[in-house]
N, C-alpha and C positions, 0 to 999 in steps of 0.2 A: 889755614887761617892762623895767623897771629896777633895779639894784643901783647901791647907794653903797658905795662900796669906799675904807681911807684906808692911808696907809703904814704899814704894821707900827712902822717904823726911826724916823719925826718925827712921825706922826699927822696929815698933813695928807692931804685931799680928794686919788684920783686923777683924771685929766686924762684925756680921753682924745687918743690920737695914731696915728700909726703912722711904723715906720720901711722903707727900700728893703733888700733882700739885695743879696747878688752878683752874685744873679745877674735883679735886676730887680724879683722880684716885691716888694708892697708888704704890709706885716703888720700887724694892727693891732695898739696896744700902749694898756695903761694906764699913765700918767707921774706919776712926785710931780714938781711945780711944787718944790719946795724942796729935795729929795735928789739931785732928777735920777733916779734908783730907778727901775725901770718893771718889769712883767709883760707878757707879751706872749701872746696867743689860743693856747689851746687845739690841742693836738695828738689827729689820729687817724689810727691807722694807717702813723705816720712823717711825716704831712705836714700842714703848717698849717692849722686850717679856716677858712673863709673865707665871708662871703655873697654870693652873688653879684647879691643884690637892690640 
């Protein structure tokens, strides 16, 4: 499955990335290349979800 997702804020294409926590673990994130702006993965239940494929 794919989605094209763009910045509300400049309307360019997001990126995908992720960044580290505090405490280690790594999250993944969608980034605008041009605002620096990002979203980052879905929450359930309090805590980030993740794939572990």
């Amino acid at each position: 499955m794919a989605v094209n997702a763009s910045c509300a804020k400049c309307d360019t294409p997001l990126q995908n990335g992720s960044i580290t926590t505090d405490d280690g673990a790594e999250i993944q994130v969608s980034q605008c290349p041009s605002c620096k702006g990002m979203i980052k993965s879905p929450l359930c239940c309090g805590e980030d979800m993740s794939c572990t494929v």
